[in-house]
C-alpha positions as CSV (number, residue, x, y, z in Angstrom):
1,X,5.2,-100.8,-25.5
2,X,6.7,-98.5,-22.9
3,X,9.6,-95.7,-24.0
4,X,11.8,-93.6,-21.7
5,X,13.7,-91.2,-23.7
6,X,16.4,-89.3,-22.5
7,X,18.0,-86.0,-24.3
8,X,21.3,-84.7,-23.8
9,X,21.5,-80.5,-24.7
10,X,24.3,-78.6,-24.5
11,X,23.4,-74.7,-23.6
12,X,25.9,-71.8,-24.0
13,X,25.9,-68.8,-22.7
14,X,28.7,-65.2,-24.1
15,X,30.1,-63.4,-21.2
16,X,31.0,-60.0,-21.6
17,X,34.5,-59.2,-19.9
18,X,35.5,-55.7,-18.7
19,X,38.1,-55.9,-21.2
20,X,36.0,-56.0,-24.2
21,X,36.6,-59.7,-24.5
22,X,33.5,-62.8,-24.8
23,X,34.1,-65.7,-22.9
24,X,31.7,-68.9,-23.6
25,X,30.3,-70.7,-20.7
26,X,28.4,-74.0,-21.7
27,X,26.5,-76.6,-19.3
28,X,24.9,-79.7,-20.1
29,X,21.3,-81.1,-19.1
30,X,19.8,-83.9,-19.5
31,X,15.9,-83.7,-19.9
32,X,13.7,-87.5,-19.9
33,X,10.5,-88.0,-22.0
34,X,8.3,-91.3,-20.8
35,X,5.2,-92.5,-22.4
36,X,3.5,-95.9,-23.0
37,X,1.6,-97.3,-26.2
38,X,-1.2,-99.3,-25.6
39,X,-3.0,-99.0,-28.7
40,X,-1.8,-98.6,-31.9
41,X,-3.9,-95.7,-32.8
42,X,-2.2,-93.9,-30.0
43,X,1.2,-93.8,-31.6
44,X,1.3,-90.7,-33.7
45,X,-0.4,-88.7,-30.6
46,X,1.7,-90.1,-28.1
47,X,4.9,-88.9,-30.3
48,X,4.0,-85.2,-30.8
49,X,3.0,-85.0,-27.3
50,X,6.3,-86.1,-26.2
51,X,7.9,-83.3,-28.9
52,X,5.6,-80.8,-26.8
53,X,7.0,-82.0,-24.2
54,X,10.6,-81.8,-24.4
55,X,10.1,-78.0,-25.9
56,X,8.7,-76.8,-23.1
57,X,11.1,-78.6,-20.8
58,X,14.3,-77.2,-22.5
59,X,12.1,-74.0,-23.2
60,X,11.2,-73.8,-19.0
61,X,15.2,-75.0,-18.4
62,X,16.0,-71.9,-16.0
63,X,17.5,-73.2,-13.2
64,X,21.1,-72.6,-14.8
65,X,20.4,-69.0,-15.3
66,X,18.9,-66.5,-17.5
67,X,21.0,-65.5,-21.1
68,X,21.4,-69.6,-21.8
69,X,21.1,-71.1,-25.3
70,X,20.6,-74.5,-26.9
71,X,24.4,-75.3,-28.2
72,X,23.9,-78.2,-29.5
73,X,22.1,-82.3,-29.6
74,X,24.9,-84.0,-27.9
75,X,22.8,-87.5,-28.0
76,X,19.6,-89.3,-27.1
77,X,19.0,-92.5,-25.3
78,X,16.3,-94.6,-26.6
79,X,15.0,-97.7,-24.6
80,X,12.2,-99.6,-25.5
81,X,10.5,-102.7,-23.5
82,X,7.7,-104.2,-24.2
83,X,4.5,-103.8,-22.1
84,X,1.7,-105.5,-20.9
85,X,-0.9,-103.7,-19.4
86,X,-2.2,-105.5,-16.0
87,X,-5.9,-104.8,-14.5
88,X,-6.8,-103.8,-11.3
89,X,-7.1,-105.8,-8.6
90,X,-7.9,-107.0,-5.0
91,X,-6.6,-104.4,-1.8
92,X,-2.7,-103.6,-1.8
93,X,-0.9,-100.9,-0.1
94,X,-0.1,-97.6,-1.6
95,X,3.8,-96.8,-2.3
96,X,4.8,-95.8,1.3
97,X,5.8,-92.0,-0.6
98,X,2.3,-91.8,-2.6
99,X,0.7,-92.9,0.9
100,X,2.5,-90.1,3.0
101,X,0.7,-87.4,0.8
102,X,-2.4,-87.9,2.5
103,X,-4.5,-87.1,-0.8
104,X,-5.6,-90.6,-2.0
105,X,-8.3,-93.0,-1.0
106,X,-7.6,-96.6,-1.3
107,X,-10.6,-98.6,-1.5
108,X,-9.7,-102.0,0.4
109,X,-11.4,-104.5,-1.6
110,X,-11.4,-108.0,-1.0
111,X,-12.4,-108.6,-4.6
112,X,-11.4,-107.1,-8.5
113,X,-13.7,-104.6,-8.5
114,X,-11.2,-101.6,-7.3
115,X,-11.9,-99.6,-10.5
116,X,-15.5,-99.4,-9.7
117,X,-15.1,-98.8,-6.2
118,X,-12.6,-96.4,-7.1
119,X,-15.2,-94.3,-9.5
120,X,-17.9,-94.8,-7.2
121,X,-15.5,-93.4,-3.6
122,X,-14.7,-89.9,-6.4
123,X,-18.4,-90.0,-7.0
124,X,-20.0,-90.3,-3.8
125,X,-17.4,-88.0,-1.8
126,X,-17.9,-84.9,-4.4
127,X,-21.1,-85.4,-5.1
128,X,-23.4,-87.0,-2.5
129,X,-21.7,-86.7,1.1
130,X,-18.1,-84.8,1.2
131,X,-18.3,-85.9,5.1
132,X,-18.5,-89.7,5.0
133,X,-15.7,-91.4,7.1
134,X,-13.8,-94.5,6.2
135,X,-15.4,-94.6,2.9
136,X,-12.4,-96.8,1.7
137,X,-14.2,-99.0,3.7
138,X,-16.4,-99.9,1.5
139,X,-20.3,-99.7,3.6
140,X,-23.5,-100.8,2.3
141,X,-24.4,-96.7,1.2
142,X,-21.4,-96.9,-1.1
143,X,-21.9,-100.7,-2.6
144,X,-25.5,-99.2,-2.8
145,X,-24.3,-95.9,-5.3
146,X,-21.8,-98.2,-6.9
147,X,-25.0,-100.1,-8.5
148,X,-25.7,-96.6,-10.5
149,X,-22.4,-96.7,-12.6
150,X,-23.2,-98.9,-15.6
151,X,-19.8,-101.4,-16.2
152,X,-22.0,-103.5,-18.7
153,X,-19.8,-105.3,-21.1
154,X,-16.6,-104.4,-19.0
155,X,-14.9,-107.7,-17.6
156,X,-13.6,-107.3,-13.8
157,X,-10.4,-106.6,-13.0
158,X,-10.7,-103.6,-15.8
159,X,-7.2,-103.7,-17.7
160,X,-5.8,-100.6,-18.5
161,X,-7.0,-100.5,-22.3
162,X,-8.2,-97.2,-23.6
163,X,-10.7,-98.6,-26.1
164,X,-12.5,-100.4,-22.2
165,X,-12.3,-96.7,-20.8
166,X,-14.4,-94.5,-23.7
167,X,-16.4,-97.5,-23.6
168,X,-17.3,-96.9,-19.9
169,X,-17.4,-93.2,-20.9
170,X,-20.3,-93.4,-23.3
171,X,-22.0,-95.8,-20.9
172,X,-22.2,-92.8,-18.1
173,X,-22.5,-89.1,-17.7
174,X,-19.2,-88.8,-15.5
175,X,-15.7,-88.6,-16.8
176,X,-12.3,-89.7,-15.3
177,X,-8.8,-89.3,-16.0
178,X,-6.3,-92.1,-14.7
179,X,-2.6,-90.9,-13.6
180,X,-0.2,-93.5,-12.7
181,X,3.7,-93.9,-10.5
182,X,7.2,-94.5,-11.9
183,X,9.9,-94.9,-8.9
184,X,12.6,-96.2,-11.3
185,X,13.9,-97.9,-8.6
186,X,14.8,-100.8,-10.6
187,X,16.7,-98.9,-13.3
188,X,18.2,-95.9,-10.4
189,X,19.6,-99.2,-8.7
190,X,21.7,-100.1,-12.0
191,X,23.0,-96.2,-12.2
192,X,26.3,-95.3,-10.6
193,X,26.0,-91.4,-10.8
194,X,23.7,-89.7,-8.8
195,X,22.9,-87.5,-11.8
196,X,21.8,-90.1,-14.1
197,X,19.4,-91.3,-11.6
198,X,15.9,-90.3,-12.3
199,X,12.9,-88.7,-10.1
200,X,10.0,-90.3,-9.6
201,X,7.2,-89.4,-11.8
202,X,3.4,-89.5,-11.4
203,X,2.4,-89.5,-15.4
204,X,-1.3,-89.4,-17.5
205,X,-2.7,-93.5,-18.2
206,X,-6.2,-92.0,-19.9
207,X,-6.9,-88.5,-19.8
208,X,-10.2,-87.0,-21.2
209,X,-10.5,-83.7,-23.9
210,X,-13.8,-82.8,-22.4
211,X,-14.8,-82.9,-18.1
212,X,-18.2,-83.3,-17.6
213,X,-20.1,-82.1,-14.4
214,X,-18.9,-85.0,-12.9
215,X,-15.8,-86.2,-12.8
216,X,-12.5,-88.2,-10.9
217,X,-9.2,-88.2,-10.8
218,X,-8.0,-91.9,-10.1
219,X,-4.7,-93.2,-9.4
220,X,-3.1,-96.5,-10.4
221,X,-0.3,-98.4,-9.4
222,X,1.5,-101.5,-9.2
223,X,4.1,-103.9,-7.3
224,X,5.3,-107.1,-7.2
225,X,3.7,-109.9,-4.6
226,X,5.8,-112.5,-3.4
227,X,5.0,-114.5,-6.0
228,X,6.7,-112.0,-8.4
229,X,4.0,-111.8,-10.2
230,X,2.3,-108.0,-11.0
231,X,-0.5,-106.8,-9.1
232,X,-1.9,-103.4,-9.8
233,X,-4.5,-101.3,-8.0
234,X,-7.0,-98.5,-8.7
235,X,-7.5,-95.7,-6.2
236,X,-9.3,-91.9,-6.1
237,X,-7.3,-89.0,-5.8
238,X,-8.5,-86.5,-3.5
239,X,-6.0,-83.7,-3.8
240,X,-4.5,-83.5,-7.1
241,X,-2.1,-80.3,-6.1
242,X,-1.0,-82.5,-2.6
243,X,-0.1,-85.7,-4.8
244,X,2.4,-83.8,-7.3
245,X,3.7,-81.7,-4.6
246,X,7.7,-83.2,-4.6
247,X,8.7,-86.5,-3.8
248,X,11.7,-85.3,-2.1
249,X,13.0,-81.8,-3.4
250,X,12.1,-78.9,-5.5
251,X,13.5,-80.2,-8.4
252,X,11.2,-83.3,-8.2
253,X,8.2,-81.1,-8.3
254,X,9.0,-79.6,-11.2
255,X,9.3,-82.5,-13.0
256,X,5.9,-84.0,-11.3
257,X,4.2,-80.7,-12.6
258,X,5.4,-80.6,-16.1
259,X,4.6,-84.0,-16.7
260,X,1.3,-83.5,-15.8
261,X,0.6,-79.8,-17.4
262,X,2.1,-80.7,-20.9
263,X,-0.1,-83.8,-21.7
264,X,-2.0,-83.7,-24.4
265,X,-5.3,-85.2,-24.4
266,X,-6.2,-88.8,-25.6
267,X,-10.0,-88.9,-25.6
């Protein structure tokens, strides 16, 4: 299932007048928790992470000012929906915002083998030829390298299923972590007030305790085709620091960066 939470805090802050009197100021801020159970053995993880999470958010809350309290819990939105994770699949278009960062490769597959080829473009850039052009291309030395990662017993397209990623984990001597997009542009277009809208948020799918020598940050996203029905894609992420820088403002990156620095790990 997938969860956005949303907490209302009320801050106050004493102001000292000349004339000996205190004056209380208060503001209110709104701080959003969003994290997806696939497994069931995830849940008490996932939960205390968010707790982290929303500390350090109210704890980092100093764009209103220094001298700011927490007041009070004025109320927290709960919403819940169900959630089915998709796999990976043939060649579609980054998000035209994710594209415009210029720090992903998109392996343009004709088939549902983006996962691999996503693994093996990380691989082979890093670690074999950092100057190979149009490698999203797929060529024969890349196919070629792919044959090295050992997928045995893992069904093509690769569903987002943590219990399929350790399994590919303990099947090679790389490691990879998997971040995935959130635009809210379905819920932002049911919100009146600009403040209620949310940013978009890149958040952690599968993220890994240990990093071994060689590792990859992929990326993975999905849209609808005109079918309606969910495709979803796997890329490599080139330039971690580039992807999270903001979507649109400052206040975007913030959000982008303490979403990613809080996680806790899952494997």
């Amino acid at each position: 299932m997938k969860i956005n939470e949303c907490v209302v805090i009320i801050f106050s802050k004493d102001i000292y007048e000349d004339d000996g009197t205190i004056t209380t100021k208060f503001d209110t801020c709104k701080f959003y928790v969003d994290f997806v159970f696939i497994n069931e053995s995830e849940i008490n993880e996932k939960l205390i992470n968010a707790t982290d999470e929303y500390m350090e958010k109210i704890d980092g809350n100093m764009h209103i000012g220094s001298g700011w309290a927490v007041h009070s819990f004025k109320c927290m939105y709960l919403n819940i929906v169900g959630y089915q994770p998709t796999a990976g699949s043939s060649y579609i278009a980054l998000p035209k915002e994710i594209a415009e960062k210029e720090a992903i490769i998109n392996p343009k597959n004709e088939d549902q083998h983006c996962f691999l080829y996503a693994v093996g473009i990380g691989l082979y850039k890093q670690y074999v030829d950092s100057k190979i052009k149009h490698i999203e291309r797929l060529p024969t030395v890349l196919k070629d390298y792919c044959k090295n990662i050992n997928l045995d017993g893992v069904e093509s397209p690769v569903m987002i299923d943590n219990r399929i990623f350790k399994k590919v984990l303990n099947q090679n001597e790389f490691t990879f972590n998997i971040y995935a997009y959130e635009n809210y542009k379905e819920y932002n277009e049911t919100v009146e007030k600009l403040e209620d809208k949310k940013p978009p948020i890149i958040y952690p799918v599968f993220v890994v305790s240990q990093v071994k020598a060689k590792h990859v940050n992929l990326f993975y996203f999905s849209e609808l085709d005109a079918s309606g029905e969910t495709v979803s894609h796997y890329t490599y992420i080139t330039d971690m620091n580039r992807l999270l820088a903001s979507l649109s403002n400052h206040k975007e990156k913030s959000c982008l960066h303490a979403c990613i620095g809080s996680l806790g790990r899952i494997f």
